[in-house]
C-alpha positions in Angstrom: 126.4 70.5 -36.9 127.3 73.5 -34.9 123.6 74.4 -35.2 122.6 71.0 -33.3 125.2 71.1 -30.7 123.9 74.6 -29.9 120.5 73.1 -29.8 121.2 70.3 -27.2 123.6 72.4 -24.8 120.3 74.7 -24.8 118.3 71.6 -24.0 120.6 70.4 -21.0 120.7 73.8 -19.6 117.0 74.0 -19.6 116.4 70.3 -17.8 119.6 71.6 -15.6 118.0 74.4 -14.3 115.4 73.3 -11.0 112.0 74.4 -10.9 110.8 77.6 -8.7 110.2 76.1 -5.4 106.9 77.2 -4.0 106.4 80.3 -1.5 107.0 79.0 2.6 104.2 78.9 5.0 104.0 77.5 8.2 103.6 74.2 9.3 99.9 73.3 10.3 99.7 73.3 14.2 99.9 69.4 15.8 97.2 69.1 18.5 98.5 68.8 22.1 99.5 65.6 22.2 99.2 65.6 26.3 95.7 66.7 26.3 94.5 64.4 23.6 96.6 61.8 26.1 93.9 62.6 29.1 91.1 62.5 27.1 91.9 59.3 26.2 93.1 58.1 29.3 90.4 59.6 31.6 93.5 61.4 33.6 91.9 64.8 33.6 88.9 62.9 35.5 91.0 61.3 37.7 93.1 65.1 38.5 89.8 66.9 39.1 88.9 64.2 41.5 91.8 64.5 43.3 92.0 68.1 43.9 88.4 68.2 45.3 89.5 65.7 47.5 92.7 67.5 49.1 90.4 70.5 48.7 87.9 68.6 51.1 90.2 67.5 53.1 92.1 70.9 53.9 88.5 72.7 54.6 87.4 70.3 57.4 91.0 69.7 59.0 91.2 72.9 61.3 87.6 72.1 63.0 88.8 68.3 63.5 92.0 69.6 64.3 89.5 72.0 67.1 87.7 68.5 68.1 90.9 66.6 69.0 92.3 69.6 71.0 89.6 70.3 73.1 90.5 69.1 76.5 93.0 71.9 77.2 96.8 71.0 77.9 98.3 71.8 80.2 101.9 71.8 79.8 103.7 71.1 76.7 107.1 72.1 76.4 109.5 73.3 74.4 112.8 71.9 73.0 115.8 73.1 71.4 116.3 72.3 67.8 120.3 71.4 66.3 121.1 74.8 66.4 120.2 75.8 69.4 116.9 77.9 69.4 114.4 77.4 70.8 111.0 75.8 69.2 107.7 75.6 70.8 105.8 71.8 70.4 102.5 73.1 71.4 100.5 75.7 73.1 102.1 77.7 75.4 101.3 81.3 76.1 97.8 80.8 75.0 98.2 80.0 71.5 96.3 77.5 70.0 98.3 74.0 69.0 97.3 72.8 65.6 97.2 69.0 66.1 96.9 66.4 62.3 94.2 64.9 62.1 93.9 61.5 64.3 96.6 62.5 66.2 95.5 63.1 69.8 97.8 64.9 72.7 101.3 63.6 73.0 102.1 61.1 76.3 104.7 62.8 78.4 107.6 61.3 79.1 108.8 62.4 83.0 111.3 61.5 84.6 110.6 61.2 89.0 113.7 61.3 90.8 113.0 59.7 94.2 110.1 58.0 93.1 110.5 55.4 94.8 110.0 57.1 98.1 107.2 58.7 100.5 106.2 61.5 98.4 107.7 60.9 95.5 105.6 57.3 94.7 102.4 59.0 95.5 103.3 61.3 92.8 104.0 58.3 90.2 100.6 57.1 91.1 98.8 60.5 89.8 101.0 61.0 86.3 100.6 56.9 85.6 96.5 58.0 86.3 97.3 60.7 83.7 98.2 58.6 81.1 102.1 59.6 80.8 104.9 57.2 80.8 106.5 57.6 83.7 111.0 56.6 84.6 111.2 56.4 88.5 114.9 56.8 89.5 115.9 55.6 93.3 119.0 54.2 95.2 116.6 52.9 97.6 118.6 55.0 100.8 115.2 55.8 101.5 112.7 54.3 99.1 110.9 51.6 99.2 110.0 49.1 96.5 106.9 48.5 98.3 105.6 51.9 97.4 105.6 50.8 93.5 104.9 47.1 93.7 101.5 47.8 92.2 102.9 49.5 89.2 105.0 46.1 88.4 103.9 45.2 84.9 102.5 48.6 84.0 104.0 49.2 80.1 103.9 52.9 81.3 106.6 52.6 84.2 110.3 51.9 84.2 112.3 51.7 87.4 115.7 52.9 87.3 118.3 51.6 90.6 120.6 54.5 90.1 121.8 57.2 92.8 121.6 60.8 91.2 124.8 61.8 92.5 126.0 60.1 89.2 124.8 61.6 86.4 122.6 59.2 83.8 121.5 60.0 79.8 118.0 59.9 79.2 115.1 61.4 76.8 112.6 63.1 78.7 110.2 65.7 79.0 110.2 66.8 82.2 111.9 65.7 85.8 110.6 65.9 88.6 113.7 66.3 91.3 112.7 65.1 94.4 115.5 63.0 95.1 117.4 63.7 98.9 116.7 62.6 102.4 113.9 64.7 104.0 114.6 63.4 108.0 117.2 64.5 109.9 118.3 60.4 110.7 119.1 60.2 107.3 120.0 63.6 105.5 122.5 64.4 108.3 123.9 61.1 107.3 124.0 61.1 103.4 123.4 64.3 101.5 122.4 64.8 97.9 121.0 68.1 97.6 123.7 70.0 95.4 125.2 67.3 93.0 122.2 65.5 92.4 120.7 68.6 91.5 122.9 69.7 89.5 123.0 66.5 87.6 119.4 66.6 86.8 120.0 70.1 85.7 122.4 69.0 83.1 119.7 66.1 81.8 117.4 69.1 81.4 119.8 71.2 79.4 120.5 68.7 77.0 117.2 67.3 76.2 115.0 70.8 76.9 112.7 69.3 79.5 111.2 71.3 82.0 112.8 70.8 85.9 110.8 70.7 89.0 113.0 70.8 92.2 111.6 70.4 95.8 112.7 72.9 97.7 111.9 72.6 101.5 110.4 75.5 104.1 114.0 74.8 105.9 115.0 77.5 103.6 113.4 79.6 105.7 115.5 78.6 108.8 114.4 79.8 112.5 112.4 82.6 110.6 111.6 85.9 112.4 108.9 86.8 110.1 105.7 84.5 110.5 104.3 83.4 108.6 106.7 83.0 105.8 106.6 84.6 102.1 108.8 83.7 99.4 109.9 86.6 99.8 111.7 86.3 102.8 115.3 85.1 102.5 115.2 83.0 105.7 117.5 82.6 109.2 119.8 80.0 108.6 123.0 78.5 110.5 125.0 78.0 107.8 127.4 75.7 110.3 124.6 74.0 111.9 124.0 70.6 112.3 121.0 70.7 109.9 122.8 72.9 107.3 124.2 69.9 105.5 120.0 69.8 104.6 119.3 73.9 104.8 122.2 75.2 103.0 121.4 72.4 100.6 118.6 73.0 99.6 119.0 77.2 99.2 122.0 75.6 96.6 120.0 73.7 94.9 117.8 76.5 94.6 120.6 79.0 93.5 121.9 76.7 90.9 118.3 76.0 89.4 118.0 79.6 88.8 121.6 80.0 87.5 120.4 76.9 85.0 117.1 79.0 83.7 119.3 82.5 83.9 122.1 80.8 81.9 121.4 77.9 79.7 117.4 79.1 79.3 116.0 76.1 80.9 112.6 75.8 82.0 112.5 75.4 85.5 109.9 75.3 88.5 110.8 76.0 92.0 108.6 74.1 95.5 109.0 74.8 98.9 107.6 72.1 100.9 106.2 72.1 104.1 105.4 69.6 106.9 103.5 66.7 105.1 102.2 63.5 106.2 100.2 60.6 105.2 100.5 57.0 104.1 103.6 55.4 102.7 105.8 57.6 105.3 108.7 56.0 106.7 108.1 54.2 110.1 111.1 55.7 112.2 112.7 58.7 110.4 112.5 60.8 113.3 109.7 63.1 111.5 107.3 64.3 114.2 104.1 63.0 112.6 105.8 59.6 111.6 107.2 59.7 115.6 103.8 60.0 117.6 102.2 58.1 115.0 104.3 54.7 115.0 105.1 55.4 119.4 100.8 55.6 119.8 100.4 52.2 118.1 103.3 50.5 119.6 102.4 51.7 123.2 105.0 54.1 123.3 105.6 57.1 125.0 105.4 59.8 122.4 108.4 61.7 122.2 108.7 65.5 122.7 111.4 67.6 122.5 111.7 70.7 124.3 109.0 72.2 125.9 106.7 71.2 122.6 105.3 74.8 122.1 107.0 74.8 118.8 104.7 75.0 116.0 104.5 73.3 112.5 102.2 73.5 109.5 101.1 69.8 108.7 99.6 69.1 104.5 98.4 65.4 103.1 100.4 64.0 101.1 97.4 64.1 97.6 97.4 67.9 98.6 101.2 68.9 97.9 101.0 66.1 94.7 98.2 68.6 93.5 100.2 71.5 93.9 103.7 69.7 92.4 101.7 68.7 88.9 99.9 72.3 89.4 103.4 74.5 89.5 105.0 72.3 86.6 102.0 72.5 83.8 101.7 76.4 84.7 103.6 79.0 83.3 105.1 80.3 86.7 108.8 79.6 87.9 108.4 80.4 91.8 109.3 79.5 94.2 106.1 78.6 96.1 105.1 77.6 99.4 103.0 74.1 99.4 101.9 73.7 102.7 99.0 74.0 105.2 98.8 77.1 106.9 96.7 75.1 109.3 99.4 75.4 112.7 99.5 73.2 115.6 102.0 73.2 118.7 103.7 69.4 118.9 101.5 69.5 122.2 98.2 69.8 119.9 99.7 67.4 117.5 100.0 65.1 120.2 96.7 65.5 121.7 94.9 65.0 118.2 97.3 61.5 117.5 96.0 60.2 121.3 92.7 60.9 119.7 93.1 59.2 117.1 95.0 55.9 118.1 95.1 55.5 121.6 93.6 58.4 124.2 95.9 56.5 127.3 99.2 57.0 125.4 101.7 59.6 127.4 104.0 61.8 126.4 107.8 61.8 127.2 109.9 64.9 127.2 113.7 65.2 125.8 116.2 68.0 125.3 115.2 70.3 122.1 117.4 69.2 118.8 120.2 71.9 117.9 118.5 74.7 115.3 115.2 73.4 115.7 112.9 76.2 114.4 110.4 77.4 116.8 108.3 78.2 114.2 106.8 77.4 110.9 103.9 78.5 108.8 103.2 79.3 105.0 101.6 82.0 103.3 100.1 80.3 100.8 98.3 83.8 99.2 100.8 83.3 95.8 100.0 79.7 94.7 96.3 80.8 95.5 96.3 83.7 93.0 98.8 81.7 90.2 98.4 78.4 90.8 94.8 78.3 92.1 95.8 75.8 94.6 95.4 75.5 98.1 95.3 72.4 100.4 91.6 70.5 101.4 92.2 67.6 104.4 92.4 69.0 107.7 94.4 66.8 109.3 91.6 65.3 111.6 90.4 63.8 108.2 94.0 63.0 107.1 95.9 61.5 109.8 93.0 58.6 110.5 94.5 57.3 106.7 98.1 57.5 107.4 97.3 55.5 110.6 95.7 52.5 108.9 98.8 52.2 106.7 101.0 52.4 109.7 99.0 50.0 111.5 99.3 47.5 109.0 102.9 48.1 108.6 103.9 47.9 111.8 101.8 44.3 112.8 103.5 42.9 109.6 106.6 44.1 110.9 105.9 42.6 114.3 104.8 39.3 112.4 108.1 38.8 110.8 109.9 39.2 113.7 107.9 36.8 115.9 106.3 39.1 117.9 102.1 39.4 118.5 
């Protein structure tokens, strides 16, 4: 009994006890499940396609990039980013601009304050023919709708009524200031020099554009050096009756510079001398404007004092060359534009009675207070940087002012009745 119990304990014991388990080895390596998934989806294909296309693509974009670029630029400016610094937008300095491929040159957007009048609206006409977008602001004190009715309807010009003494908000990319009365009849009456100025200064600041102001050669005052650098600082009344214009101006001047010293803004400084041609206004007591619009009424032409002062007299398509010429260069200034061509008023006179009407006389008044006796510009530094000088004599000219004059004035005389 004892021997069988012993027997079975033995035999649980032994079916108890679990086999040896078998030595470990590793698991046998799966394949890779990803590759096996592009084989057998053709993605691999598909990647390798791709990267010889962006590979393609990156090889032949800087030579197209060469193509679109090569017509030369000649101003693009630089902004200021949120934090202040300053970025550059495209070549300046020389360096190349890398442009994406189908992306030509950027349109401008400039704003032309004054636009609207004599000078200002033959400038419009040139950066419309350039292909920028162009935002004419006038109060019309001296302007003329007239002078932009053909740009009605253009999709690249927008016509602001607004007076620049108040300051506006705009986006631009550069302004153009030529905003103020240029005549004695009218800047002696309303001035704008300094806060229009120094409102279009602020619009600069804050969007980065590059300013343009017209300066005038009345900096210069009665000079006593002839002819006149930019280098000379000028012989002005400050209490004159023309200082309201002068003194002006020289402000205008000093707080562009204070603008560029200051805030860093790009800025380009004209001086403007004597110009004439079509458009001009018919009785602003400018001397050209005068003889011109007295010859073809059969009117004395007027001459104060003894009319051996002499001026410097430049079409108007000349100084709108050397306005777009000083803001795409890289050159602050200030520079004369102007024709050193000089005539007395008595030459002047003799060349207008050529031109309109050789039996027109001349009538002689009392000299105007601060009238400089003389004025001529050494143009020798917008030659050398700005490769600009003027090309109508004013023979050639004055014959195209006077057509426009003529017309004006016998629709003038039309409306009022008179033949």
């Amino acid at each position: 009994m004892k021997t069988s119990l012993s027997h079975r304990r033995d035999e649980e014991a032994s079916t108890a006890t679990p086999p040896p388990s078998p030595p470990y080895s590793p698991k046998p390596s799966k394949p890779n499940r990803s590759f096996n998934y592009l084989l057998r989806e053709q993605r691999l294909l598909f990647t390798i396609v791709g990267i010889i296309i962006g590979s393609t693509f990156f090889i032949i974009q800087p030579s197209l990039s060469r193509l679109s670029t090569s017509e030369p630029q000649p101003y693009i400016h630089s902004r200021s980013n949120a934090f202040g610094l300053r970025r550059n937008d495209g070549a300046l300095h020389g360096v190349p601009r890398r442009v994406p491929v189908g992306i030509g040159s950027r349109r401008l957007r400039i704003v032309v304050t004054g636009g609207a009048g004599f000078v200002g609206s033959h400038l419009v006409d040139k950066l419309i023919g350039r292909g920028n977008d162009v935002i004419v602001i006038d109060n019309f004190f001296t302007g003329r709708k007239e002078n932009l009715i053909h740009l009605f309807g253009n999709p690249r010009f927008e016509l602001i009524r607004h007076d620049v003494v108040e300051p506006i908000l705009l986006e631009v990319d550069q302004i153009y200031h030529l905003a103020c009365p240029a005549s004695p009849v009218h800047y002696k009456y309303n001035p704008t020099n300094v806060m229009g100025t120094l409102n279009m200064l602020g619009l600069a600041k804050r969007t980065g554009a590059r300013f343009l102001l017209t300066s005038t050669s009345e900096v210069y005052g009665d000079p006593l050096e002839h002819p006149q650098k930019e280098t000379y600082w000028g012989n002005v009344n400050p209490i004159g009756e023309r200082s309201c214009y002068d003194e002006g101006k020289r402000t205008a001047e000093t707080l562009t510079m204070d603008y560029h010293r200051g805030a860093g803004v790009e800025v380009r400084i004209a001086r403007i001398f004597n110009t004439y041609g079509p458009r001009m206004c018919l009785d602003d007591g400018r001397v050209v404007s005068n003889f011109v619009a007295q010859a073809i009424r059969k009117q004395p032409l007027t001459v104060y004092g003894d009319g051996k002062q002499t001026r410097s007299f430049q079409y108007v398509s000349d100084l709108v060359n050397g306005l777009t010429a000083l803001m795409d260069g890289e050159h602050i200034g200030p520079f004369n534009l102007g024709n050193p061509g000089e005539f007395t008023m008595l030459e002047l006179a003799k060349i207008v009675k050529e031109t309109i009407d050789s039996s027109a006389t001349i009538a002689y008044k009392p000299n105007t207070a601060d009238d400089p006796h003389m004025r001529k510009p050494d143009i020798s530094k917008a030659k050398e940087l700005l490769n600009w000088e003027p090309k109508i004599p004013l023979r050639e000219g004055l014959p195209l002012m006077v057509n426009d004059f003529r017309n004006r004035i016998l629709n003038e005389d039309e409306g009022k009745g008179l033949k």
